[in-house]
C-alpha positions as CSV (number, residue, x, y, z in Angstrom):
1,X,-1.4,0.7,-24.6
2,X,-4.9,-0.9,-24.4
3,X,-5.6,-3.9,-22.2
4,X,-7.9,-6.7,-22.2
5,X,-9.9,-9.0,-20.1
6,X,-7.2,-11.4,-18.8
7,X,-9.5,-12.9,-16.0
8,X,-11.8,-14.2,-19.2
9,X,-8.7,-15.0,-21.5
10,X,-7.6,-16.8,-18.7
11,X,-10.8,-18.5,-17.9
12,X,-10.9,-19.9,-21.4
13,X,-7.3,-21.2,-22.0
14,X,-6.8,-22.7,-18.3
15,X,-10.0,-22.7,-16.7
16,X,-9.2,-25.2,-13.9
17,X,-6.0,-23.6,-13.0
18,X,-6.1,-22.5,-9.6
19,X,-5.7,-18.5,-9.2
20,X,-6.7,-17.9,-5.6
21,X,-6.3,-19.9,-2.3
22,X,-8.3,-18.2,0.6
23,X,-6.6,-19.3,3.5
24,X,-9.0,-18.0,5.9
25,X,-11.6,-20.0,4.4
26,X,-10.1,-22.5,2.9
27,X,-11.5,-21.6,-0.4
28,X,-10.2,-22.7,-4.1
29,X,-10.7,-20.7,-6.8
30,X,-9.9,-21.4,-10.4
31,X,-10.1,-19.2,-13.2
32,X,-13.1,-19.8,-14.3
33,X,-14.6,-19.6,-10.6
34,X,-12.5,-16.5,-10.1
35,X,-14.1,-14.9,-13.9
36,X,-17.5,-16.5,-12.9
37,X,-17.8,-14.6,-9.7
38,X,-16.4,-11.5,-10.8
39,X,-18.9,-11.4,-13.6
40,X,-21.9,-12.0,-11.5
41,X,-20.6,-9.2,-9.2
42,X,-20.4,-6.9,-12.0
43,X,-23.8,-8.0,-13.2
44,X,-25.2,-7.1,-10.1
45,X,-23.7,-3.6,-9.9
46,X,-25.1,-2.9,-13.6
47,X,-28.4,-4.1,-13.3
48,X,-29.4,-3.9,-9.8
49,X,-27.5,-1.0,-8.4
50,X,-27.1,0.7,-12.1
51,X,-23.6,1.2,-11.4
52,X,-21.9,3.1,-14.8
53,X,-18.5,3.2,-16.0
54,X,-16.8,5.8,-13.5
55,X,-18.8,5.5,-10.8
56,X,-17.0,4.6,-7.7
57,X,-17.6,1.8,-5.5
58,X,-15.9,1.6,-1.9
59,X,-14.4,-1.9,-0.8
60,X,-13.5,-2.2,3.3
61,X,-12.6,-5.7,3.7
62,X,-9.4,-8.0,4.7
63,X,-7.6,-9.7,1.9
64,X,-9.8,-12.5,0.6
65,X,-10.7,-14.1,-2.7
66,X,-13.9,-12.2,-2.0
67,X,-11.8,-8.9,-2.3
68,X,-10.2,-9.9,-5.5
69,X,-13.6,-11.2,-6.9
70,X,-15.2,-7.6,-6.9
71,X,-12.1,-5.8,-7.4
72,X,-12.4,-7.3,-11.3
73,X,-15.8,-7.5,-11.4
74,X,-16.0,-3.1,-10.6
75,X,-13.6,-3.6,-13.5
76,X,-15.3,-5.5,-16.0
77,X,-18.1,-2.8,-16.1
78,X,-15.4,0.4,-15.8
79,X,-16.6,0.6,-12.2
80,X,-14.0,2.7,-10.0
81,X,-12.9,0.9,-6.5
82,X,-12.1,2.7,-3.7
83,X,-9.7,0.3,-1.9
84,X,-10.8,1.6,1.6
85,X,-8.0,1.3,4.4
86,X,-9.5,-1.1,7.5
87,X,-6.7,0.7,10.1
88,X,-8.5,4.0,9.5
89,X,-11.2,5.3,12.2
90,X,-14.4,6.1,11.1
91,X,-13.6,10.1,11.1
92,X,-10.9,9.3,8.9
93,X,-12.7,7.0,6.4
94,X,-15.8,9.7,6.4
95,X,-12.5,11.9,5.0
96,X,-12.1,9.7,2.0
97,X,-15.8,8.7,1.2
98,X,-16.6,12.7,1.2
99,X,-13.6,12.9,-1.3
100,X,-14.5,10.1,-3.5
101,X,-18.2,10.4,-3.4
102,X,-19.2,6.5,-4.0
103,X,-22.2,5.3,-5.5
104,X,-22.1,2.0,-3.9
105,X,-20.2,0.4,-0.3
106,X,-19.2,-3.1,0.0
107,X,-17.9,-4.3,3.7
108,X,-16.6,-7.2,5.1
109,X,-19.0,-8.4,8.1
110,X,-16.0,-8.2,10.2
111,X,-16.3,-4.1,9.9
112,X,-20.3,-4.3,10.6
113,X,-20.3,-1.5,12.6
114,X,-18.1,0.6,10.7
115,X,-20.0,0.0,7.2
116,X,-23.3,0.6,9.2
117,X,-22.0,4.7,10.0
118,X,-20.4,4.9,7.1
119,X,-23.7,4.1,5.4
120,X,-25.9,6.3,7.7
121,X,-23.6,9.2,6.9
122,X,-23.3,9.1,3.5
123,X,-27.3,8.1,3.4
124,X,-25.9,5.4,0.6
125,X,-28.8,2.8,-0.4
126,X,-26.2,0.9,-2.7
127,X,-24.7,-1.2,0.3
128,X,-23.5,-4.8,0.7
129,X,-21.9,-7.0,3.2
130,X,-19.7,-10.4,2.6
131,X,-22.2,-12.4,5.2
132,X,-25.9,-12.5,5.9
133,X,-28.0,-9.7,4.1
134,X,-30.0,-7.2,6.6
135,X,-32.4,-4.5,6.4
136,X,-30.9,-2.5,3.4
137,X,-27.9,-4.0,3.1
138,X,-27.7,-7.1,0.2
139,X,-25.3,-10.0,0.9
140,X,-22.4,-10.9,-1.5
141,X,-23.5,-14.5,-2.0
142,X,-27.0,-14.0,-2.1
143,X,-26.0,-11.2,-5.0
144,X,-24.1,-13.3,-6.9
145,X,-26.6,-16.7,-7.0
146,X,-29.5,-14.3,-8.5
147,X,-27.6,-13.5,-11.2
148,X,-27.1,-15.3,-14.7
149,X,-23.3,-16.5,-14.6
150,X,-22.7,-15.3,-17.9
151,X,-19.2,-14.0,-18.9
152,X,-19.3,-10.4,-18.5
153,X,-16.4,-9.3,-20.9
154,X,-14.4,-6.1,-20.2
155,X,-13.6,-4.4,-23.3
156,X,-10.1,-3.2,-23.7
157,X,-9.1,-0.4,-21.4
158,X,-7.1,2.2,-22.3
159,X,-3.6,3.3,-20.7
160,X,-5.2,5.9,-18.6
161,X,-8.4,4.2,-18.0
162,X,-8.7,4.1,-13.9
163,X,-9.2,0.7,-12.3
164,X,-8.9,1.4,-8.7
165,X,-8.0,4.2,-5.9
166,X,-5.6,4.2,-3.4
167,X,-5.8,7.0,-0.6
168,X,-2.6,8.4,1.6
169,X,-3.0,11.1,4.1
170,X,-1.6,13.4,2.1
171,X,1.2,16.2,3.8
172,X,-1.4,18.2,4.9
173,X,-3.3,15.3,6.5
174,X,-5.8,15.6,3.5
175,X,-6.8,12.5,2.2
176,X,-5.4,12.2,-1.3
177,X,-6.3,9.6,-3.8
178,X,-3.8,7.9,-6.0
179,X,-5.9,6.5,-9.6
180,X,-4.0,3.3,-10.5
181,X,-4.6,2.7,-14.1
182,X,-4.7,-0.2,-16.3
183,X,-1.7,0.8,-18.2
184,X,0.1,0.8,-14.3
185,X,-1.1,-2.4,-13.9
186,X,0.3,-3.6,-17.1
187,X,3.5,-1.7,-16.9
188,X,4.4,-2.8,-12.8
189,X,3.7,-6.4,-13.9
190,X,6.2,-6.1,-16.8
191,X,8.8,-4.4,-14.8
192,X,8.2,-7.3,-11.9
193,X,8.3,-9.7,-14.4
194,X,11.2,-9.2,-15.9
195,X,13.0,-8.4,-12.7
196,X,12.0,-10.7,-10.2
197,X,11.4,-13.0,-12.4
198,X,8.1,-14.4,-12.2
199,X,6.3,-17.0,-14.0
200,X,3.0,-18.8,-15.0
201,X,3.8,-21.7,-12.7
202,X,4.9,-19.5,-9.5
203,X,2.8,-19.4,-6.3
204,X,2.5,-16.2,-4.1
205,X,2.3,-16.0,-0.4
206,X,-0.2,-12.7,-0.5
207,X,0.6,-10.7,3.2
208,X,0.5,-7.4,2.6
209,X,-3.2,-5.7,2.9
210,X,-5.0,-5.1,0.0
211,X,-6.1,-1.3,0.6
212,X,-2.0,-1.0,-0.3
213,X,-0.1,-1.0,-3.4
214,X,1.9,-3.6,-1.9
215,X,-0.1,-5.7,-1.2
216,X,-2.1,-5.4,-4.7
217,X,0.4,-5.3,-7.1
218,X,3.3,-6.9,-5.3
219,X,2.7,-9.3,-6.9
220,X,-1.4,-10.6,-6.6
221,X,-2.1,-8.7,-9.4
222,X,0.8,-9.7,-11.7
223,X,0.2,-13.1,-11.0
224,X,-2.9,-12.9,-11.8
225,X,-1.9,-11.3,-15.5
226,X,0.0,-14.0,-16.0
227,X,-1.9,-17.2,-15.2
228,X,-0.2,-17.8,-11.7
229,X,-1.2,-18.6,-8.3
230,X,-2.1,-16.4,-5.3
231,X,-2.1,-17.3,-1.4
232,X,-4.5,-15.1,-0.2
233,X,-3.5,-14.5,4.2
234,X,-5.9,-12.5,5.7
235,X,-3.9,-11.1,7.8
236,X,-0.2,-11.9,8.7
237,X,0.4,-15.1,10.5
238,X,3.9,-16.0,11.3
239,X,3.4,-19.7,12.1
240,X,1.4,-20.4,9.1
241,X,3.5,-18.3,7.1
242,X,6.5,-20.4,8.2
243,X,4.7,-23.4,6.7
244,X,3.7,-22.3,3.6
245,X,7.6,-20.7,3.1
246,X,8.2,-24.2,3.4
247,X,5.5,-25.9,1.7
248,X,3.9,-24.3,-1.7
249,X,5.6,-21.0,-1.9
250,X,7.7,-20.2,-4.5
251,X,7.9,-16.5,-4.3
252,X,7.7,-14.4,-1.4
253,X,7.1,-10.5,-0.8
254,X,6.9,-8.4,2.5
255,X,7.7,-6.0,4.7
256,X,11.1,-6.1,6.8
257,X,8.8,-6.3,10.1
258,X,7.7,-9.5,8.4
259,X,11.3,-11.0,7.7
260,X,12.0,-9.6,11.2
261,X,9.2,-12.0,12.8
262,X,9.9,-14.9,10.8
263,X,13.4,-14.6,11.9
264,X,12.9,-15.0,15.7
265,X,10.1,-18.2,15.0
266,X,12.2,-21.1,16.8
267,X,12.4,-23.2,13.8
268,X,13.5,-20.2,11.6
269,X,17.2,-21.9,11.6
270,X,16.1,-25.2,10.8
271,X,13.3,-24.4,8.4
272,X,13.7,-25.5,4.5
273,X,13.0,-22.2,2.2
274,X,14.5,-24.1,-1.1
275,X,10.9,-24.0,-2.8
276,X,10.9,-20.2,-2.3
277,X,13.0,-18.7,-5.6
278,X,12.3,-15.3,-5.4
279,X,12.5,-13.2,-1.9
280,X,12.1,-9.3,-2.1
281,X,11.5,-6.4,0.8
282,X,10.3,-3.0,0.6
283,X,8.6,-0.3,2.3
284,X,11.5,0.7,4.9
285,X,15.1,-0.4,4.8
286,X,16.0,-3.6,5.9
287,X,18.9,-3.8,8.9
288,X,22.0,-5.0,7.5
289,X,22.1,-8.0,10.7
290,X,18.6,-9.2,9.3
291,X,19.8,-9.8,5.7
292,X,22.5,-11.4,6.9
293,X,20.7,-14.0,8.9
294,X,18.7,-15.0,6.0
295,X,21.6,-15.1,3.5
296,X,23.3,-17.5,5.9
297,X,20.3,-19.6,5.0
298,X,20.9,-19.2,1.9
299,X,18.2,-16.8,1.3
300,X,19.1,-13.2,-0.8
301,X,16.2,-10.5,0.2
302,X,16.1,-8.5,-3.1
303,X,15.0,-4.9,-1.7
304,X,12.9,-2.7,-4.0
305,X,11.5,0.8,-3.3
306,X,8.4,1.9,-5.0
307,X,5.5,4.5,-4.0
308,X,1.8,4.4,-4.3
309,X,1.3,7.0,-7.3
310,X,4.4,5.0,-8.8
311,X,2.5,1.4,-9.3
312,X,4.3,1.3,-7.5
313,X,7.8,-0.7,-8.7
314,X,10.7,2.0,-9.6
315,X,13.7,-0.2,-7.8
316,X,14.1,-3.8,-7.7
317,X,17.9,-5.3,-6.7
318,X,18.9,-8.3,-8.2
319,X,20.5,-11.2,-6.6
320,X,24.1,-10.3,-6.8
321,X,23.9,-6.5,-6.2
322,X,21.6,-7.4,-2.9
323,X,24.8,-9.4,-1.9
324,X,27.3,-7.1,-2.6
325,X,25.8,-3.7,-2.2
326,X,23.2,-4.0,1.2
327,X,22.1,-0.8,1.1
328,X,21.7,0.3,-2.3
329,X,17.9,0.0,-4.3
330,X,19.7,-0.9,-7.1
331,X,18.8,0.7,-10.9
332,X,15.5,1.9,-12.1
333,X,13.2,-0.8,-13.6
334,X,12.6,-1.1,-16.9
335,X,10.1,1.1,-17.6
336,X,10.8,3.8,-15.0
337,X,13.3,6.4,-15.8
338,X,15.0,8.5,-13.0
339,X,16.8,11.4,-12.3
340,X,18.3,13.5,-9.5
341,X,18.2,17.4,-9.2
342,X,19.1,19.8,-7.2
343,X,16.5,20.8,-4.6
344,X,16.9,25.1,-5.1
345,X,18.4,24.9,-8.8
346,X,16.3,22.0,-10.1
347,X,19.6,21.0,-12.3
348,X,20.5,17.5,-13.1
349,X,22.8,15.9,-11.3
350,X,25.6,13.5,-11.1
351,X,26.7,10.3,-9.7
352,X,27.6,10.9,-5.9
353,X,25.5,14.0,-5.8
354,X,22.8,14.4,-3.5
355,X,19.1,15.5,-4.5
356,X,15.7,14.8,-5.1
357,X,14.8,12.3,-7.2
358,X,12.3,12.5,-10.1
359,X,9.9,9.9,-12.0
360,X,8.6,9.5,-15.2
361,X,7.2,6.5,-17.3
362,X,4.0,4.7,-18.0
363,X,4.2,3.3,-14.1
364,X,3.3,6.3,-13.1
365,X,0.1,7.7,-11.5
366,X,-1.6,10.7,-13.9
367,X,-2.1,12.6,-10.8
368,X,-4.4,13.0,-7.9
369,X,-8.1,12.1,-8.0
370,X,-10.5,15.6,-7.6
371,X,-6.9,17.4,-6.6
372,X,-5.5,19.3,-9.3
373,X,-3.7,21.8,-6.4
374,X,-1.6,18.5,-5.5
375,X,-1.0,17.1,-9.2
376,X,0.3,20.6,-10.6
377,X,2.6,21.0,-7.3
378,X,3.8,16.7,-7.5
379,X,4.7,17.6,-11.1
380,X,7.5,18.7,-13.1
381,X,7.8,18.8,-17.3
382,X,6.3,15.2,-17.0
383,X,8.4,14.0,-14.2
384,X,7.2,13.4,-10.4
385,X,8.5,14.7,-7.6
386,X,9.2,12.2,-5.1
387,X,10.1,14.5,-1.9
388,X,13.2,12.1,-1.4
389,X,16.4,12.7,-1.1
390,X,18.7,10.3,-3.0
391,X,22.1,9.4,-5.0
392,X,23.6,7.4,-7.4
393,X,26.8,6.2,-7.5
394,X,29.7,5.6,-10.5
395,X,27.5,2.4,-11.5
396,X,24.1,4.0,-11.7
397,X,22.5,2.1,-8.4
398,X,20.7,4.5,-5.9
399,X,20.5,5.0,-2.5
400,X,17.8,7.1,-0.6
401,X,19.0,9.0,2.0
402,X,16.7,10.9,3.6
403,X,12.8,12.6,2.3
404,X,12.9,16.0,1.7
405,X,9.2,16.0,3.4
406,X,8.6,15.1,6.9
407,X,6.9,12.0,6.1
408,X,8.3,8.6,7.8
409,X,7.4,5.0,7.3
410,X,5.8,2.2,10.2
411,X,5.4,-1.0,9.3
412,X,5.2,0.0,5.6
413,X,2.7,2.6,6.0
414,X,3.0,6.2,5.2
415,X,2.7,8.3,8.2
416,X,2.3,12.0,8.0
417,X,3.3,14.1,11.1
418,X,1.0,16.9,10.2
419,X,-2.1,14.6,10.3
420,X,-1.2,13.4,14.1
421,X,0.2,16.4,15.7
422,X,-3.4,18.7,14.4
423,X,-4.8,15.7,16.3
424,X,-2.4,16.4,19.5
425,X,-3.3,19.8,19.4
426,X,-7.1,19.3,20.0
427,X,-5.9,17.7,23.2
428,X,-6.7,19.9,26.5
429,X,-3.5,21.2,27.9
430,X,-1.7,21.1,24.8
431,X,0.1,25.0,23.4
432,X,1.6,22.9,20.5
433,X,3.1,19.5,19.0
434,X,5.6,18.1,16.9
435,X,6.0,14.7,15.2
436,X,9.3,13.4,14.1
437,X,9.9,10.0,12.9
438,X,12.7,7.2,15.0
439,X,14.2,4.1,14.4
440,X,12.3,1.3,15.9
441,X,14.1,-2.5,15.3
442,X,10.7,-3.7,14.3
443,X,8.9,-1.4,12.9
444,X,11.3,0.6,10.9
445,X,10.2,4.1,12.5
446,X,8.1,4.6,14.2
447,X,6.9,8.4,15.7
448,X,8.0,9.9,18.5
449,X,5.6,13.3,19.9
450,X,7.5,16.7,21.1
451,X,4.9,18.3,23.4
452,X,4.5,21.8,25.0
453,X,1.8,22.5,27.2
454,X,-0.2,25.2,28.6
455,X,0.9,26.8,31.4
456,X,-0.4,24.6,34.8
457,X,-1.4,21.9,32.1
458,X,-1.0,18.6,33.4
459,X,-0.6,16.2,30.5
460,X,1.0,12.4,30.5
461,X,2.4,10.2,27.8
462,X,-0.1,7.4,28.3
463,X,-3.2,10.2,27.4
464,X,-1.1,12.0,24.4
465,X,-0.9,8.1,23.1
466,X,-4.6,7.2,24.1
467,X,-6.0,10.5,22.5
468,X,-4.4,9.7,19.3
469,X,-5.3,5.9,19.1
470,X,-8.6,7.4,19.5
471,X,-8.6,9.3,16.5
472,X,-6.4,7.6,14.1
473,X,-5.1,4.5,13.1
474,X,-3.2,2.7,15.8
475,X,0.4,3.0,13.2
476,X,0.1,6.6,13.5
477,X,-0.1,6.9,16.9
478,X,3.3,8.2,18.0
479,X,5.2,5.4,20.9
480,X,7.3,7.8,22.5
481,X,6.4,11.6,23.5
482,X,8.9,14.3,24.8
483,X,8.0,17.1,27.0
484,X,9.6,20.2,26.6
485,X,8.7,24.2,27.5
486,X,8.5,25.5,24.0
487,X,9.2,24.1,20.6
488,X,12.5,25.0,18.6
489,X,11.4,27.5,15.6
490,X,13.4,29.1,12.7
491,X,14.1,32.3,11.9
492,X,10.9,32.3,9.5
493,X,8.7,31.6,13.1
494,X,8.6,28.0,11.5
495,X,8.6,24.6,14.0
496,X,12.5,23.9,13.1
497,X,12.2,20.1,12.4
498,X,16.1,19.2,11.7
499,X,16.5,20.9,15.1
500,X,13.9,18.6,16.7
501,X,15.6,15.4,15.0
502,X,18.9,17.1,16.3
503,X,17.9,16.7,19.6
504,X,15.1,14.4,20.2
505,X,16.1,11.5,17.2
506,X,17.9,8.8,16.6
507,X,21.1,10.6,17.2
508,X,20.3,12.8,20.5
């Protein structure tokens, strides 16, 4: 599969067409605007910064038509963007920059100080910011009005050229990155496409950050394939949210916790959402009390399930099975194929049968960036290894039941216990620590800490919590934390997790 310049395709069939509404600033853009700017940007990275085809460039900014702007221009020139997670704390993002090794780093003035130590400790003289330039730092605007304007054409990418990466935290608390690929890009937007219908004339409320799959490619980026319109929210806004539900938006993506706020706004029962054809959720399972609030609106919630290295589409209900079947993620897309095995014998299995689930198909990732370890280990004969646990039943929909790995969800983002409780344990007092993901009615799960101390240790909640805001994103920071005298182990000397979920979970 080879892909072309759509942005300048685009900019040449329907060049007034507007592709991006910044809602933040109130900014336009049409397609020729949006091909304009994202030319100039890659101008600039060629001949100013000499920025060459597989060179990385970092990105930490909110969602804006800025964002998008140099997220095609680094692709025009076969620049790779490292879409740089703003929840992350600077130790965290140093872990991802020293895995990526960037040439260049673009920030948002709103992360000033974070760009400015990121800079400083990566000693990178390839650095801009979205406002004002400073002493060594160029400013986007400024950039782009000193150079020429001229189209600057991609040339066709191939399947497995990369566009952009996407980091998790990896089990081990390692940051991983996740190369999305053209031929992803291409292949998530066909699957989306075809089944949640989208179309030339839709409009997209955008809510979902863009340092996430979701929030790229669910669906910005399809839209943008095919000629459609974006609403770019900086970040989540219920009341304006509400408005624009009612207003312009004809296809709508999220989160539950989103659906879950929009449901308690006041005017959520009498609000009008017959503009809005196409609703889907994903990232954690939505309660079966929510869907039902909106279908007595009138409104189905299609619920997909998808990962990062997956494009991440691999589920996608349609209208009918979302009725009848809450629950269920429905059928593979159309270019994903799936199958469940047997978690000792690796055997297929069969319908009502329990076991992992593997991938394959041009939607998914060709493995992890610099980590061969973690590709050879993620793969099997072609297929991915997902790590969760699922079924299907006697007409081919799946459910996921459980993940094989320890990993749990908040808010949509991947949280890793391994990565929180190595930070726990650099807390005086503490002998060891255990993280285990909970329900939570808004955030899906949410992580709950199992403490021992040190003998005469005195430790509190409140500090365990504080310590790990400190050092990680404020998601991963577990909300509950349970002290006990020693931590359950297996037979192998091994932290006995089911035990701990046994006891200290949902169902203690």
């Amino acid at each position: 599969m080879q892909v072309p310049d759509y942005l300048a395709k685009h900019a040449r069939q329907f060049p007034g067409k507007t592709a991006l509404v910044d809602l933040h600033t109130g900014r336009r853009v049409s397609y020729a605007q949006l091909n304009e700017r994202a030319s100039r940007f890659a101008e600039f990275l060629r001949e100013r910064w000499q920025i060459k085809p597989g060179d990385r460039v970092a990105l930490l900014a909110h969602s804006s038509s800025d964002y998008v702007e140099m997220l095609y221009g680094c692709g025009k020139i076969g620049a790779v963007v490292i879409c740089l997670n703003w929840r992350l704390s600077v130790d965290e993002l140093k872990g991802v920059l020293g895995d990526a090794q960037p040439a260049a780093l673009v920030w948002g003035e709103e992360f000033d100080a974070t760009g400015t130590a990121l800079m400083a400790a990566f000693s990178l003289t390839n650095c801009m910011v979205t406002g004002a330039a400073r002493p060594a730092v160029a400013g986007y605007e400024t950039a782009l009005a000193e150079m020429s304007g001229a189209t600057v054409e991609m040339p066709w990418r191939e399947h497995n050229d990369v566009w952009y990466l996407l980091y998790t935290a990896g089990s081990t608390g390692k940051p991983k990155g996740v190369p999305q690929t053209w031929g992803m890009n291409v292949t998530n937007t066909l699957n989306n496409t075809i089944h949640a219908g989208l179309r030339r004339e839709d409009v997209m409320l955008s809510v979902l950050p863009y340092f996430h799959t979701g929030g790229l490619n669910l669906y910005m980026n399809c839209l943008l394939m095919l000629g459609a319109t974006t609403l770019i929210m900086r970040q989540f806004d219920v009341e304006k949210t509400m408005e624009l539900l009612e207003q312009e938006a004809t296809v709508m993506f999220g989160v539950p916790a989103i659906y879950l706020f929009l449901s308690q706004h006041p005017r959520f029962a009498s609000a009008d959402f017959s503009r809005v054809r196409s609703w889907a959720a994903g990232g954690a399972p939505v309660p079966r009390i929510l869907l039902e609030q909106y279908l007595a609106k009138g409104v189905t919630i299609c619920f997909g399930f998808g990962m990062t290295e997956t494009g991440p589409t691999v589920f996608l209900t349609d209208e009918d099975t979302a009725r009848s079947k809450v629950g269920t993620v429905g059928k593979p897309v159309m270019f994903v194929e799936a199958k469940v095995v047997d978690t000792q014998t690796r055997q297929r299995l069969g319908a009502n049968q329990r076991g992992e689930m593997l991938l394959r198909g041009p939607a998914i990732t060709p493995g992890y960036w610099n980590n061969p370890e973690a590709t050879a280990k993620s793969y099997e004969d072609g297929w991915l290894c997902t790590g969760d646990i699922v079924y299907f039943d006697d007409d081919g929909d799946f459910y996921v039941v459980d993940r094989s790995k320890d990993m749990y969800i908040s808010g949509g983002e991947n949280v890793y216990p391994a990565e929180v409780e190595n930070v726990i344990f650099q807390l005086e007092g503490v002998a060891e620590a255990a993280v285990i993901g909970i329900h939570d009615a808004t955030w899906g799960e949410v992580g709950k800490a199992i403490v021992a101390l040190k003998p005469g240790a005195q430790v509190s909640e409140e500090q365990v919590i504080a310590y790990c805001k400190q050092k990680l994103a404020g998601f991963k920071a577990p909300k509950q934390v349970q002290f006990v005298p020693a931590l359950a182990r297996n037979a192998a000397g091994k932290v006995d997790k089911p035990r701990l979920r046994a006891e200290f979970g949902d169902k203690a």
